[in-house]
MARBA-994086 format. One line per field, with one value per residue: residue in three letters; residue number from 1; x, y, z of N, C-alpha, C in turn. Coordinates in steps of 0.1 Angstrom, whole numbers. Layout:
BEGIN
code	ala / ...
pos	NUM / ...
nx	X / ...
ny	Y / ...
nz	Z / ...
cax	X / ...
cay	Y / ...
caz	Z / ...
cx	X / ...
cy	Y / ...
cz	Z / ...
//
This chain:
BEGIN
code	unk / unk / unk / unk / unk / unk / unk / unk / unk / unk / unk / unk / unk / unk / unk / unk / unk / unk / unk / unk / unk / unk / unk / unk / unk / unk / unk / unk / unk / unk / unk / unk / unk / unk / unk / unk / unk / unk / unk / unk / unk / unk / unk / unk / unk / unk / unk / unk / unk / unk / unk / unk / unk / unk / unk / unk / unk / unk / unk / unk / unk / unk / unk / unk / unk / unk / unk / unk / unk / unk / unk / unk / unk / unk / unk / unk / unk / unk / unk / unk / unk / unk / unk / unk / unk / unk / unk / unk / unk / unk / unk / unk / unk / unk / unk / unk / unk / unk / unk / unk / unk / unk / unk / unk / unk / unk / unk / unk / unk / unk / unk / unk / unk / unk / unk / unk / unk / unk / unk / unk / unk / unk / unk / unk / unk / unk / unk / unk / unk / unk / unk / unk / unk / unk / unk / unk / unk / unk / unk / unk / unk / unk / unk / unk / unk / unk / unk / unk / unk / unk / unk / unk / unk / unk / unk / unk / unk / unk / unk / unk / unk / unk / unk / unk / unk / unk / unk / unk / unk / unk / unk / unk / unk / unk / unk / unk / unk / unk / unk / unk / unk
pos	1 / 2 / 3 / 4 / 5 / 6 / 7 / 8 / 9 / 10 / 11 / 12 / 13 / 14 / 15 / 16 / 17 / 18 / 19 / 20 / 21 / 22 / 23 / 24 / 25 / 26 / 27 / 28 / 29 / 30 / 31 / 32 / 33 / 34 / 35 / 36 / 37 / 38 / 39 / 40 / 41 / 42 / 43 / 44 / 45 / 46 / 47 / 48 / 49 / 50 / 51 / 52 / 53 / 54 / 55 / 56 / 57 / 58 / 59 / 60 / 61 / 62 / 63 / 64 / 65 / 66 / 67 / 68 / 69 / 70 / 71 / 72 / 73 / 74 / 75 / 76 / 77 / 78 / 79 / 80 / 81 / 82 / 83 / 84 / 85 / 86 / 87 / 88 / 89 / 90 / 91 / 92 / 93 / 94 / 95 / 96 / 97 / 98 / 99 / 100 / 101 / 102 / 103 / 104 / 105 / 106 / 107 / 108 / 109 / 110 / 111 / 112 / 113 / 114 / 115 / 116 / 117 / 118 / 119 / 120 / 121 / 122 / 123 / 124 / 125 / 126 / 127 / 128 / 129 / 130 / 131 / 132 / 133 / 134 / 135 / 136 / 137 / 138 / 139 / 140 / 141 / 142 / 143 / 144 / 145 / 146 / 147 / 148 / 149 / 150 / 151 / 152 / 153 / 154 / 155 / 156 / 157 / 158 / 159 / 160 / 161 / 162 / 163 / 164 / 165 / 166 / 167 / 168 / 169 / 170 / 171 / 172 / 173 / 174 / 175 / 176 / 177 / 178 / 179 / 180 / 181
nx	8 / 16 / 38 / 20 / 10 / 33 / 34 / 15 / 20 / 40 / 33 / 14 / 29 / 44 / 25 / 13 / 31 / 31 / 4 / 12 / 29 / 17 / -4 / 12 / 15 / -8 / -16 / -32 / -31 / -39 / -41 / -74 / -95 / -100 / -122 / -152 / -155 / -170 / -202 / -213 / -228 / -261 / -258 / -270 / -303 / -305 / -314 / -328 / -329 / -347 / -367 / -375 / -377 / -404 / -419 / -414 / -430 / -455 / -458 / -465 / -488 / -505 / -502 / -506 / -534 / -549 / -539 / -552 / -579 / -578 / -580 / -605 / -618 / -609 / -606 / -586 / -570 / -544 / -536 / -553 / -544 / -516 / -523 / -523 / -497 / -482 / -498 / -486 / -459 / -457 / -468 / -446 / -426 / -437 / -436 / -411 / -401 / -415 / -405 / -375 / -378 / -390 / -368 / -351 / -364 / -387 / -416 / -441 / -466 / -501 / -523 / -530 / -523 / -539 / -544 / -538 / -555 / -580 / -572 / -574 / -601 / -614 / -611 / -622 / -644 / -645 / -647 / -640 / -630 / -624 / -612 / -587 / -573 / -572 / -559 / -538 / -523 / -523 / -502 / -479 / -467 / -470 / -447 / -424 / -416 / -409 / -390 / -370 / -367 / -359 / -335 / -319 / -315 / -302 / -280 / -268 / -273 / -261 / -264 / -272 / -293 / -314 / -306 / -308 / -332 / -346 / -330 / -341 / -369 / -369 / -364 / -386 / -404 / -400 / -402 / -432 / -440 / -433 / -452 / -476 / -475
ny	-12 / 11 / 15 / 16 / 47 / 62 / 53 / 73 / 98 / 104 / 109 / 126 / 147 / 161 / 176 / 189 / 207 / 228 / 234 / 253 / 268 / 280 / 292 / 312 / 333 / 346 / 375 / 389 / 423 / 431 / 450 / 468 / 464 / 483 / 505 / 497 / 507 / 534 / 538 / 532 / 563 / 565 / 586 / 621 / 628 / 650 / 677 / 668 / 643 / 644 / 650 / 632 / 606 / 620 / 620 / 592 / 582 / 594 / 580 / 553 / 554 / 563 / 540 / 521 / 524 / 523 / 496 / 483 / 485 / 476 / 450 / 441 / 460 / 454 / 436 / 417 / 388 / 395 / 420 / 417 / 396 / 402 / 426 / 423 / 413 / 437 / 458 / 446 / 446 / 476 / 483 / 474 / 488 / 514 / 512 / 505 / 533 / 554 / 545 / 552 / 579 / 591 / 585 / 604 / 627 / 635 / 640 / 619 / 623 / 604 / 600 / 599 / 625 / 653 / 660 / 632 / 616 / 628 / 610 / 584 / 585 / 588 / 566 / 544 / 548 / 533 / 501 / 470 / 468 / 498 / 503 / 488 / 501 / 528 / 519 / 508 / 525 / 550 / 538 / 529 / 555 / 570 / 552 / 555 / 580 / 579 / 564 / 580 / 591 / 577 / 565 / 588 / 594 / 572 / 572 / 596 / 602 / 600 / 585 / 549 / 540 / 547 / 543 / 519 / 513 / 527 / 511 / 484 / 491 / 500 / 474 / 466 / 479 / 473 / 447 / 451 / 468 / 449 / 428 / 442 / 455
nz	0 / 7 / -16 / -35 / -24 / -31 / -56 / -65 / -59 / -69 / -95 / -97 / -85 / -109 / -114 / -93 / -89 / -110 / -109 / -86 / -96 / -118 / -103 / -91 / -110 / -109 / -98 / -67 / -72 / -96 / -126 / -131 / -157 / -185 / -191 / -212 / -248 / -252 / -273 / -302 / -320 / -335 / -366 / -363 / -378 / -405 / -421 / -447 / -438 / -422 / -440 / -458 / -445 / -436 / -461 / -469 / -451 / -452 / -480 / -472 / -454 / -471 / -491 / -481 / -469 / -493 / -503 / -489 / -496 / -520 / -514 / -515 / -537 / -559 / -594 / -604 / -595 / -590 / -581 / -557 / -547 / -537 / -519 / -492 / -486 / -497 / -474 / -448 / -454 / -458 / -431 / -415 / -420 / -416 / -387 / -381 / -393 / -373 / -349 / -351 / -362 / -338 / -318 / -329 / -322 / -341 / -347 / -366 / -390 / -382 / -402 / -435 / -457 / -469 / -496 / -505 / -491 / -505 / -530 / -518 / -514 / -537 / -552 / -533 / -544 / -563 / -586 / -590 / -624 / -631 / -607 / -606 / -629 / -617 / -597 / -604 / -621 / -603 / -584 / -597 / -609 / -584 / -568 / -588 / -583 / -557 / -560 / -568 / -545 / -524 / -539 / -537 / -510 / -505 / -514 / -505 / -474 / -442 / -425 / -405 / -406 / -422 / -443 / -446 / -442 / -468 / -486 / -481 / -489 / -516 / -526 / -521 / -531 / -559 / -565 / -561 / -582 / -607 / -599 / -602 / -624
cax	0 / 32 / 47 / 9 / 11 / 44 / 35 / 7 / 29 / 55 / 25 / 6 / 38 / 47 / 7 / 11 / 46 / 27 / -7 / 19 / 36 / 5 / -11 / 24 / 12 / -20 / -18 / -43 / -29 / -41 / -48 / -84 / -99 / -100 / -135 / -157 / -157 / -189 / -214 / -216 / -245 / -263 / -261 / -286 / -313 / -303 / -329 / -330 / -334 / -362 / -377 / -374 / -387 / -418 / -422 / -415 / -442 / -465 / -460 / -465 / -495 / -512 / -502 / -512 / -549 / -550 / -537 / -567 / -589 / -572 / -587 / -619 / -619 / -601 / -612 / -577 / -571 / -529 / -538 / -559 / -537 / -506 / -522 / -521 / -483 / -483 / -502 / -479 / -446 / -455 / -469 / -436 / -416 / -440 / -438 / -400 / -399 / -421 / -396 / -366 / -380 / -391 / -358 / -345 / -374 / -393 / -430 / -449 / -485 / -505 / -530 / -521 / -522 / -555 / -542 / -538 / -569 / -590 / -568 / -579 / -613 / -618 / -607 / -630 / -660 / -643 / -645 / -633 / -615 / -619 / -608 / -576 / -567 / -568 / -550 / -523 / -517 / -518 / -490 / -468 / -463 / -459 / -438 / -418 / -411 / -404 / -375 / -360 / -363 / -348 / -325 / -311 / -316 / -291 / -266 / -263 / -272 / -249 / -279 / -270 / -308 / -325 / -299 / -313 / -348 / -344 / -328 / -354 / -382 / -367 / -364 / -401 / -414 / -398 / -408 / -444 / -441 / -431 / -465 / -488 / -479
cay	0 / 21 / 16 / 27 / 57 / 66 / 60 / 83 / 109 / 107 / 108 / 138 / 156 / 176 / 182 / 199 / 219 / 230 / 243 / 258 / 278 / 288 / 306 / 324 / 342 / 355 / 379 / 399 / 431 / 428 / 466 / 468 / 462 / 494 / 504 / 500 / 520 / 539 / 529 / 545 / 570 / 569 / 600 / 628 / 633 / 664 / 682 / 659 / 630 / 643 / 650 / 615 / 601 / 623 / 617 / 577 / 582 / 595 / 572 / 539 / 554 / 563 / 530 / 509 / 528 / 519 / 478 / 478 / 490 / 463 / 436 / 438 / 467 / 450 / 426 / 413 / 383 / 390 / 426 / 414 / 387 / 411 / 434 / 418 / 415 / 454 / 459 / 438 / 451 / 493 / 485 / 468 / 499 / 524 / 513 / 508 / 545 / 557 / 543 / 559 / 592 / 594 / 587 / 619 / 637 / 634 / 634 / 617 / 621 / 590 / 595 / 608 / 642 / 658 / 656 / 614 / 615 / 627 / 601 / 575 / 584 / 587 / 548 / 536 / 547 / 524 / 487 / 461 / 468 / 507 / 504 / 485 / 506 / 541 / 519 / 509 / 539 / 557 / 531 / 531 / 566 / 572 / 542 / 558 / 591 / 577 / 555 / 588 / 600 / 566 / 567 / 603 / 591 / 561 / 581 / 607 / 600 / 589 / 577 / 540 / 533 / 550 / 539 / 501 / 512 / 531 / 499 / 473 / 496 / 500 / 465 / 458 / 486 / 470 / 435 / 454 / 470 / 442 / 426 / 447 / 460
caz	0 / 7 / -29 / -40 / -24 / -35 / -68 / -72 / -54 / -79 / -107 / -90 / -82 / -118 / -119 / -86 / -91 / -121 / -104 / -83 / -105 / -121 / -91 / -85 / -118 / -108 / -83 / -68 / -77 / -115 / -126 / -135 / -169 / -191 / -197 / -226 / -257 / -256 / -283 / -314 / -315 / -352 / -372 / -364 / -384 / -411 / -425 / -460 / -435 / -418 / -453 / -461 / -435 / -438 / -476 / -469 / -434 / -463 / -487 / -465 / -450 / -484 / -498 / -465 / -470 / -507 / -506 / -479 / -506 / -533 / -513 / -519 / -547 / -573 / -600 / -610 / -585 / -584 / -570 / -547 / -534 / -536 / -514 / -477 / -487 / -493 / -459 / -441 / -453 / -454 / -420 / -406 / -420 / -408 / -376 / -381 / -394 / -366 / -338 / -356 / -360 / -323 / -310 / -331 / -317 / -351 / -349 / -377 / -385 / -382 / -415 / -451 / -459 / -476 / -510 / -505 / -489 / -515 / -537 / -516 / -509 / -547 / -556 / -524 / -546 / -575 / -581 / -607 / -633 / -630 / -597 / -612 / -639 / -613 / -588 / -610 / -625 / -594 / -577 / -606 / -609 / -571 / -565 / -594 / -582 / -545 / -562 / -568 / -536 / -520 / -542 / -528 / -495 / -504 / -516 / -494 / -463 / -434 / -411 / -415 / -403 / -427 / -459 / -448 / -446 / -482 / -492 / -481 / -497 / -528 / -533 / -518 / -545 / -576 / -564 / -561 / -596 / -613 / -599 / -605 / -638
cx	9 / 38 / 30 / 11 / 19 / 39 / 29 / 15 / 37 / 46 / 20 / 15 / 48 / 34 / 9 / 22 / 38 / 15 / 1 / 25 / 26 / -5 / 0 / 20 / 1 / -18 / -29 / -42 / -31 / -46 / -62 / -85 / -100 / -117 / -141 / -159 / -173 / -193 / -217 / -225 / -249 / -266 / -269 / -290 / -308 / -313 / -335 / -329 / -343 / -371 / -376 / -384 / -399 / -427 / -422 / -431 / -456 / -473 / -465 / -480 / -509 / -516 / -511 / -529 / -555 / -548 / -552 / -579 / -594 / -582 / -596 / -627 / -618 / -604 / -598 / -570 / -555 / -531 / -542 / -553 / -520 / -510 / -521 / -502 / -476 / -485 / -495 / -465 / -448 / -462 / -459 / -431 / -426 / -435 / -420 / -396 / -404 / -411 / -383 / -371 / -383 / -377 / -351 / -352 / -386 / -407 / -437 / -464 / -490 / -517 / -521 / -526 / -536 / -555 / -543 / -551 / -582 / -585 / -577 / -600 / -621 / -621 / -617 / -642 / -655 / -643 / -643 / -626 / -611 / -610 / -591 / -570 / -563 / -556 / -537 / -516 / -512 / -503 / -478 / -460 / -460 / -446 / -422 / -410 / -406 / -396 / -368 / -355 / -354 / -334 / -310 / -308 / -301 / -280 / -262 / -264 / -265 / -256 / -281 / -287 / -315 / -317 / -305 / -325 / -351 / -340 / -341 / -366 / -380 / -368 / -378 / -406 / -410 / -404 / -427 / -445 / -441 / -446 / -475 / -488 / -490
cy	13 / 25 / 24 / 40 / 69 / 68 / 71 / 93 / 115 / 111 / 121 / 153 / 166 / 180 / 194 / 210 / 227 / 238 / 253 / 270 / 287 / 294 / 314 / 331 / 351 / 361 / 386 / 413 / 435 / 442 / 465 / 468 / 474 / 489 / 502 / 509 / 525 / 534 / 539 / 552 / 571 / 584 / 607 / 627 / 648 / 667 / 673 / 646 / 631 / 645 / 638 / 610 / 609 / 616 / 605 / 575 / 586 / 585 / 557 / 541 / 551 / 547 / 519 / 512 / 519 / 501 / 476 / 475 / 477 / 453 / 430 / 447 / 463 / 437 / 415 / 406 / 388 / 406 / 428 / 409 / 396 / 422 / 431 / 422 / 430 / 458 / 457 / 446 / 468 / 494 / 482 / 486 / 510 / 525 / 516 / 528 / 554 / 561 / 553 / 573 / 597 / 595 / 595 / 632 / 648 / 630 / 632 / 616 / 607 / 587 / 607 / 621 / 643 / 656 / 642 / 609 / 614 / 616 / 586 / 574 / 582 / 575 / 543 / 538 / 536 / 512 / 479 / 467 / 485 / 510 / 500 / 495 / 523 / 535 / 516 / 519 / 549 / 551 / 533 / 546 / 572 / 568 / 548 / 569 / 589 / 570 / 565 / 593 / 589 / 564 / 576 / 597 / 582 / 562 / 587 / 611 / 595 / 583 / 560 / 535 / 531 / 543 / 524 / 500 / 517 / 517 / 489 / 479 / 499 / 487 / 456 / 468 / 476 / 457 / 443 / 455 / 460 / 434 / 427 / 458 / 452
cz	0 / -7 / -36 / -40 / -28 / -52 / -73 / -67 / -65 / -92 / -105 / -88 / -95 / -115 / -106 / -83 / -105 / -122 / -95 / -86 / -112 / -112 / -88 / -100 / -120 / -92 / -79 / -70 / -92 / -117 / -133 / -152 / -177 / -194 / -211 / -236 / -257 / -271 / -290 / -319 / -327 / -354 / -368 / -375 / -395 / -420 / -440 / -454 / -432 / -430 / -460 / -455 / -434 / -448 / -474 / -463 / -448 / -474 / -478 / -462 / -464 / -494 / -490 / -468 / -485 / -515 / -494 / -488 / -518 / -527 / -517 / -531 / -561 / -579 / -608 / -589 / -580 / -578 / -559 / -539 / -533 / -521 / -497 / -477 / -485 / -478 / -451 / -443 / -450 / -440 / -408 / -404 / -419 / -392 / -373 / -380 / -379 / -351 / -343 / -356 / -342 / -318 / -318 / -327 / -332 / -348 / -367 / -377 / -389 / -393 / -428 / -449 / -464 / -492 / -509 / -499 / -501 / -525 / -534 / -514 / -527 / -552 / -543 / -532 / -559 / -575 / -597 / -612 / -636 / -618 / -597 / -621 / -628 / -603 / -592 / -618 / -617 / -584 / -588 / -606 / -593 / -565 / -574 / -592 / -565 / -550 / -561 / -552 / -524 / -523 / -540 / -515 / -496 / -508 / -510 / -480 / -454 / -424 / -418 / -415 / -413 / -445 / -456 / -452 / -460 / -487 / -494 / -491 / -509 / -534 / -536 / -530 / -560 / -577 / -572 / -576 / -608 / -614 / -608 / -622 / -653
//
């Protein structure tokens, strides 16, 4: 039992010259950790972002009112089933836009304007296939002139929030366009 214990001694004994040595390297003296880099604060808002984000806040809402309309307005079945999809995505990125403008201390209004209004209130009296021809006409040509203004946005802005959200919705309009032409 003697030669036993010996051997494990002899077996145990680099392992513990070795834990040894490795606590003589930690002392408690260790100088503290250097703090964290503060957190990179996004771009303000410059006055051609908050006109963005209005003009987007505009567009989403006008459209959002208008695919509501599609559902049950429209005599062409891939409008119809197109338009939940519409609903669903300019409702994500309203809400997205929404949050982002608040925390620059951006209020956005929560219906369209009076001019989009009367647009939409016009097409609620329409159905079938006139109802298709004003609504694609009227999508095309807005969608068209909001590429431009995405476009700007995605060039020139350093607000990386709003160059993603210009991104994504550029890519969700041409999908759309492609659609519904």
């Amino acid at each position: 039992m003697l030669a036993l214990s010996r051997c494990k001694a002899l077996t145990y004994s680099p392992l513990l010259i070795g834990l040894f040595a490795l606590s003589a390297c930690i002392s408690p003296g260790q100088p503290p950790a250097p703090p964290l880099p503060a957190l990179a604060q996004a771009a303000p808002f410059t006055s051609a972002d908050a006109n963005f984000v209005q003009q987007l806040n505009e567009m989403d809402l006008t459209h959002i009112a208008l695919a509501n309309l599609a559902k049950t307005h429209s005599a062409r079945n891939d409008i119809a089933l197109l338009s939940p999809t519409i609903v669903k995505d300019l409702t994500e990125n309203h809400n997205t836009l929404t949050k982002l403008a608040t925390t620059h201390t951006l209020t956005l209004p929560a219906k369209p304007s009076a001019q989009n209004q009367k647009i939409i209130d016009r097409l609620q009296h329409l159905y079938g296939s006139a109802f298709d021809r004003s609504y694609s006409r009227y999508f095309m040509s807005s969608t068209a002139k909001m590429k431009l203004v995405l476009t700007t946005e995605i060039t020139t802005s350093k607000n990386t929030d709003l160059i993603k959200i210009a991104t994504d919705i550029m890519t969700k309009i041409k999908t759309y366009q492609s659609q519904i032409k």
